[in-house]
N, C-alpha and C positions, 0 to 999 in steps of 0.2 A: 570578435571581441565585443563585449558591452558597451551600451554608448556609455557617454562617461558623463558623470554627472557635475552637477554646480557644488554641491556641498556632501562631505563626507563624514561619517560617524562612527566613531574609532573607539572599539572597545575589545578587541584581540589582541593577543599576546604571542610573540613566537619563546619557542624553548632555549632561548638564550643562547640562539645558532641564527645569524644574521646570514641565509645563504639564498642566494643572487635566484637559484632554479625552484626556489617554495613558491607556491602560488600569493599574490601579490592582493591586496585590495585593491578598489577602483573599478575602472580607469576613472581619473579626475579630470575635469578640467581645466586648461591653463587657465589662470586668475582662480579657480575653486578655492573653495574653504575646506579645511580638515577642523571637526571637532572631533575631541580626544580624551576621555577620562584616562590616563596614566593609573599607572601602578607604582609603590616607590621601587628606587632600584634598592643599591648595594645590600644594608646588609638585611633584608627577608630573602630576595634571591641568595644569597650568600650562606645561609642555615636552611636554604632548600637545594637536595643536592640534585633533585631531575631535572632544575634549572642545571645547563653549561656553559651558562655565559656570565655567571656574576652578577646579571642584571635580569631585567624583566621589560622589556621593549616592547611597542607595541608594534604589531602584523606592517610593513611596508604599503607604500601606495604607490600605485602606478599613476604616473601625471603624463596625460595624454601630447604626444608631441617631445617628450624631454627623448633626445637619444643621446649616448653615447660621445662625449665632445660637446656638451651644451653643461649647462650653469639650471641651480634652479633656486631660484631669491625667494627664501621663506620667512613672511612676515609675521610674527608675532603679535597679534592683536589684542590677547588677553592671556592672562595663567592664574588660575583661582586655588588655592589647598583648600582639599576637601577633608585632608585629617582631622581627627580632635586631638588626636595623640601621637607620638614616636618615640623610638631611641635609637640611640648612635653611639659611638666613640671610637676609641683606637682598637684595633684588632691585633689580635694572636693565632697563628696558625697554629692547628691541632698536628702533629708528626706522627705518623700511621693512619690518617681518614682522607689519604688523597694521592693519585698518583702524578706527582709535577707539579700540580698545580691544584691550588683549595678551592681556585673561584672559576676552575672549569670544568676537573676531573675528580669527583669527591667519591672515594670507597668505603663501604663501612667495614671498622676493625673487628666486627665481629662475622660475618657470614660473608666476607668482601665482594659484595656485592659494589655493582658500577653504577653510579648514578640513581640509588636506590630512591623508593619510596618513601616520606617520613608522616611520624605520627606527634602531636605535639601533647603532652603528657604536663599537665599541671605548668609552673611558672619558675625559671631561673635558669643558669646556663647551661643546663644537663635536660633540660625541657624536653630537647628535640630528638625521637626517638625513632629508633630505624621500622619501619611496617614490617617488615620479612623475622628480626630475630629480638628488636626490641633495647638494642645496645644503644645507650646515647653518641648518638653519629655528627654532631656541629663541628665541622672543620674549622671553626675559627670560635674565637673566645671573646668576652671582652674586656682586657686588663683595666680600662678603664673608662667607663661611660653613666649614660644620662639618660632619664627618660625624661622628653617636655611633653606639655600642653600649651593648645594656643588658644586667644581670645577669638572671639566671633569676629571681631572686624578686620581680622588679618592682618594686627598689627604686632602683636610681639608675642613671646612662646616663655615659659617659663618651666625650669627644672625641678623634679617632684622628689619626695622623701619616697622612704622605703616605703610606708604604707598604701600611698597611693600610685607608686610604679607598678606593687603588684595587684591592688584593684585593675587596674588596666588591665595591666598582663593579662588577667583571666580572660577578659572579651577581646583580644587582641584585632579580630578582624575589625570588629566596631569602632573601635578606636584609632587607628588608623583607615577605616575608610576602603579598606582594598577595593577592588571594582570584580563584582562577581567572576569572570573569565579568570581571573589572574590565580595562580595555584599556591603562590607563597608563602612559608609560614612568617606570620606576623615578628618583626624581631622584638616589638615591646612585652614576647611571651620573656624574654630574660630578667626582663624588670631591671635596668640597673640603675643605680641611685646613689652615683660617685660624687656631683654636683646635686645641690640642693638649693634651691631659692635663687640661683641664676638665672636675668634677665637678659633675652637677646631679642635684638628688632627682626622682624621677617620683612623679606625682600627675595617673595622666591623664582627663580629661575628653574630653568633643563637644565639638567648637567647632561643627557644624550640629545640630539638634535641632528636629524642628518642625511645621509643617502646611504643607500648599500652599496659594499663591498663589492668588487667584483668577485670574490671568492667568498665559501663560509667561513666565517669569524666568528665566535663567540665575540656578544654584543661588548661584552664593558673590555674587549680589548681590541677594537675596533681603533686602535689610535698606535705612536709610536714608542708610548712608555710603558702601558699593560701589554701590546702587542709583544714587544719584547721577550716578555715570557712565551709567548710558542716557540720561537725560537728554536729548531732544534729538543724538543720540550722530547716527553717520553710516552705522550697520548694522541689519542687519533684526528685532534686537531692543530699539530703541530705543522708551520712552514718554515722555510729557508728566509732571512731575512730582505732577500730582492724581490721576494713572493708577497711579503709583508709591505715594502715601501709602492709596488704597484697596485696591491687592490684593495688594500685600505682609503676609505674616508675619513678617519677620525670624528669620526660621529659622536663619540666620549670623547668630553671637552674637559667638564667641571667648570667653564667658563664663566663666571659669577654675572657677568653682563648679556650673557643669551637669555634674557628676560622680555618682560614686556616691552613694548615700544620698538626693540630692536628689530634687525634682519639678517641673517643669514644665510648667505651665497655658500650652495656646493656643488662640487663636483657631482657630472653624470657619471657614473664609470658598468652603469647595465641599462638596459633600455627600461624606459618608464621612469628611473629615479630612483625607485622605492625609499620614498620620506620616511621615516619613522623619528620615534621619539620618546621619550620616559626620563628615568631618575629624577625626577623631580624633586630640589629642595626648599626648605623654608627662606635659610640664609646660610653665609659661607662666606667668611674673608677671602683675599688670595690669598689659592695655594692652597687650601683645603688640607691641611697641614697635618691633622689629625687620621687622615685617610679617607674619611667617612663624615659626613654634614647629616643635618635632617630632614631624614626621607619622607617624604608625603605622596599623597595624593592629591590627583588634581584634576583637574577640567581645561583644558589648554583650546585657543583658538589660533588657527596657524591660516595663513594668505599663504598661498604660490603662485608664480610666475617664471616658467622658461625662460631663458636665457643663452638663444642660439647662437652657437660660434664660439661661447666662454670658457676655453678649457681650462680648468682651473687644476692644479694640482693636490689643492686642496681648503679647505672653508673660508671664508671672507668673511668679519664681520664687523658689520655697522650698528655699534654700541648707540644706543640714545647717548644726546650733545651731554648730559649733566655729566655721564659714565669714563668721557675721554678724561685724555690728562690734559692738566690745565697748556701744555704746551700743542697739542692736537686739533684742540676745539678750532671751530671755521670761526673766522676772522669776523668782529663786526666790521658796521661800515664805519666807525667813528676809526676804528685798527687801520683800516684799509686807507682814510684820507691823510693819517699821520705817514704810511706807509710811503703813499704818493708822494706826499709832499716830500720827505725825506729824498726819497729819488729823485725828485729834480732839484735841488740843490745841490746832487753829484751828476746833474748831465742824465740820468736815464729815462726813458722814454717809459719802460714796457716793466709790470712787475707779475709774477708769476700767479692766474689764479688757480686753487689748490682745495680741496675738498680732503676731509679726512677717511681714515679707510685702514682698519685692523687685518694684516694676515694671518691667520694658525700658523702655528710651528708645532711638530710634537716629534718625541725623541728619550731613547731611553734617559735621556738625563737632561736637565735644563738646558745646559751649554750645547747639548745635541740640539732638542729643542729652539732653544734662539738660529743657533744655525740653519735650521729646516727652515724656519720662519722666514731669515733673510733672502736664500735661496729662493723660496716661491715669490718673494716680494721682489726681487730682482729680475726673475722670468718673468714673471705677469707683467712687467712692465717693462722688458727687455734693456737691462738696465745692468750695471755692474753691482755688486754686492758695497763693495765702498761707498758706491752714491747710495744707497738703500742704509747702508748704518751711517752715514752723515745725516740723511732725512730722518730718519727717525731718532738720532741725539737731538736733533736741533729745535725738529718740528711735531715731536711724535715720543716713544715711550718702550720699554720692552716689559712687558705687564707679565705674570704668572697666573696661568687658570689655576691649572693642578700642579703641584711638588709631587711626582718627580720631572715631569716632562712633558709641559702643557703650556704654551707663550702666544702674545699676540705682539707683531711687531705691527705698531701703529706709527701712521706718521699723513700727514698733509699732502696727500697726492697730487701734482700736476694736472689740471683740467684734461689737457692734452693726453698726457699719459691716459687716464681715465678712458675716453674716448678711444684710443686705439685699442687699449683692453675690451672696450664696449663695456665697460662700465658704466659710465657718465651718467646715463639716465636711472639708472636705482639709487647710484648715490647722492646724485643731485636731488632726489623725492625724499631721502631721506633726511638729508639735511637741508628740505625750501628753505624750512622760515628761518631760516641760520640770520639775517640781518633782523 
């Protein structure tokens, strides 16, 4: 193997097949940096059908020392958009340009071809055109979307008229910024210009972030709610759903708080880790409601650090303090002395110290979802499920990344707890200057 290096630079792409036996980047070193130019995800992979994963991810990294049963705490140092431009909105699947599924197995309805070539032909939803016979092949539509721009200082993104959704459109890679490697065809070639003169703040985050699979997955269903769809599915990446809950990571989050500042704890589940990352957006309420956010380009700075002995079921994550819910946030000290005091006026000695700490949950549907979530927050901490949804009503929150099936159950964990998890010290770093 190579030795491994301090810092890595990440500008490949896999074919939107997340599988454990492709050859890996790296090797990294534990504490290494990953620098990253991303691609966006959903919808350019999503109108390019040689992608089969919905997304566009970037190549895995192998982190030297991560095996199989270890944890690996990826910090997020910076996430810059490099777009000038994008568009988005709700989708419609095309009926006849896909076998089971549009965002894995796209045929074309003229020459049915699998996973064809395309060619991008002038500007609007009939744009994308098959290489081999020339039929317009977009498995999906957009009933109703937006093209924005964003200002230089990365602070808020604005929605454009028809005239200038299709000036874009014409330079589509320029304008969104793709990063050479990536194959996508740009989705701002549709131009759409359903909103006009809408202002929205950017705050962007990953909506992928994660480790591989123990199996191949197409990347954006990498989780329990897109996963779903293989399911029994009718194409060659279809599993049984016990196949699906053991070698999934849920690496697609849509998590609005996997941004700067944060960190996120994942499962090992192949040797080395293999980190990856993409979908990058500008911003995103929860829930992502619409299906699709705005996809960018970016330059992303990631820290990692192993995490020997943490088997995690699946991601942990330590939102920055502004991000919790006001009931989650770590205690000041001025909280802490009312605390004290209060307990010895009733006789008690000893009051619980408690550090905050978001588990994933993901599941074909929300109520699955929260359930998964409880589930791993009760095993990681060998605990009953009742004491895990009492902590987190009381002290904590059950938050929606992605609608249909994407939860963080947060809540004020037990120092101690912590500690037996072998947690304590990443989350203790991440929340020092909590007082």
């Amino acid at each position: 193997m190579k030795k491994a290096v301090g810092t890595l630079l990440v500008n490949t792409f896999v074919d939107g097949i997340l599988d454990p036996e492709k050859e890996m980047l790296g090797p990294l070193k534990d504490g290494g940096h990953i620098i990253a130019n991303t691609a966006p995800g959903c919808w350019g992979p999503m109108i390019t059908p040689c992608l089969k994963g919905g997304h566009e991810v970037t190549q895995p990294v192998f982190v030297e020392g991560a095996e199989v049963g270890d944890a690996i705490a990826i910090k997020i140092k910076s996430i810059d958009v490099t777009s000038i431009a994008t568009a988005s909105g709700s989708d419609q699947p095309v009926e006849g340009r896909f076998l089971g599924d549009p965002f894995v197995a796209v045929k074309c309805p003229g020459c049915e071809t699998l996973y064809p070539e395309t060619v991008v032909k002038g500007v609007g939803q009939e744009a994308i055109r098959c290489a081999t016979c020339d039929t317009d092949i977009t498995p999906f539509t957009l009933p109703h979307g937006y093209t924005m721009v964003f200002n230089d200082a990365g602070e808020v993104g604005i929605t454009m008229t028809k005239e200038a959704a299709e000036k874009i459109g014409q330079d589509g890679h320029h304008y969104m910024q793709t990063p050479e490697a990536s194959v996508q065809n740009p989705i701002v070639a549709f131009a759409p210009h359903d909103l006009v003169g809408t202002v929205a703040r950017m705050r962007p985050f990953l909506g992928q972030l994660g480790t591989t699979p123990s199996m191949p997955l197409p990347d954006s269903h990498n989780a329990g709610d897109f996963g779903s769809f293989l399911v029994g599915a009718p194409h060659e990446h279809a599993v049984t759903k016990e196949e699906l809950d053991e070698h999934r990571t849920d690496g697609h989050m849509d998590i609005n708080r996997v941004r700067e500042g944060a960190t996120l704890i994942c499962p090992v589940k192949v040797p080395g880790g293999g980190v990856y990352l993409g979908d990058m957006h500008a911003m995103q309420g929860d829930g992502e409601i619409a299906g699709h956010t705005a996809d960018v380009s970016g330059v992303v700075h990631l820290q990692v650090e192993v995490l020997k002995g943490v088997n995690l079921e699946g991601p942990v994550l330590l939102p920055n303090e502004e991000d919790l819910p006001y009931t989650a946030k770590p205690l000041s000290a001025a909280e802490k002395r009312s605390a004290l005091k209060l307990a010895e006026e009733w006789g008690m000695e000893q009051l619980e110290e408690s550090l905050p700490i978001s588990v994933v949950g993901t599941g074909s549907t929300l109520n699955e979802a929260t359930d998964n979530g409880l589930a791993r927050a009760a095993a990681l901490f060998n605990v009953s499920v009742p004491e895990i949804m009492n902590r987190a009503t009381i002290t904590g929150s059950i938050e929606i990344g992605r609608h249909p099936g994407v939860v963080t159950v947060t809540l004020q964990a037990p120092e101690n707890y912590l500690k037996d998890a072998k947690l304590y010290d990443v989350v203790d770093k991440q929340y020092k200057n909590r007082d």
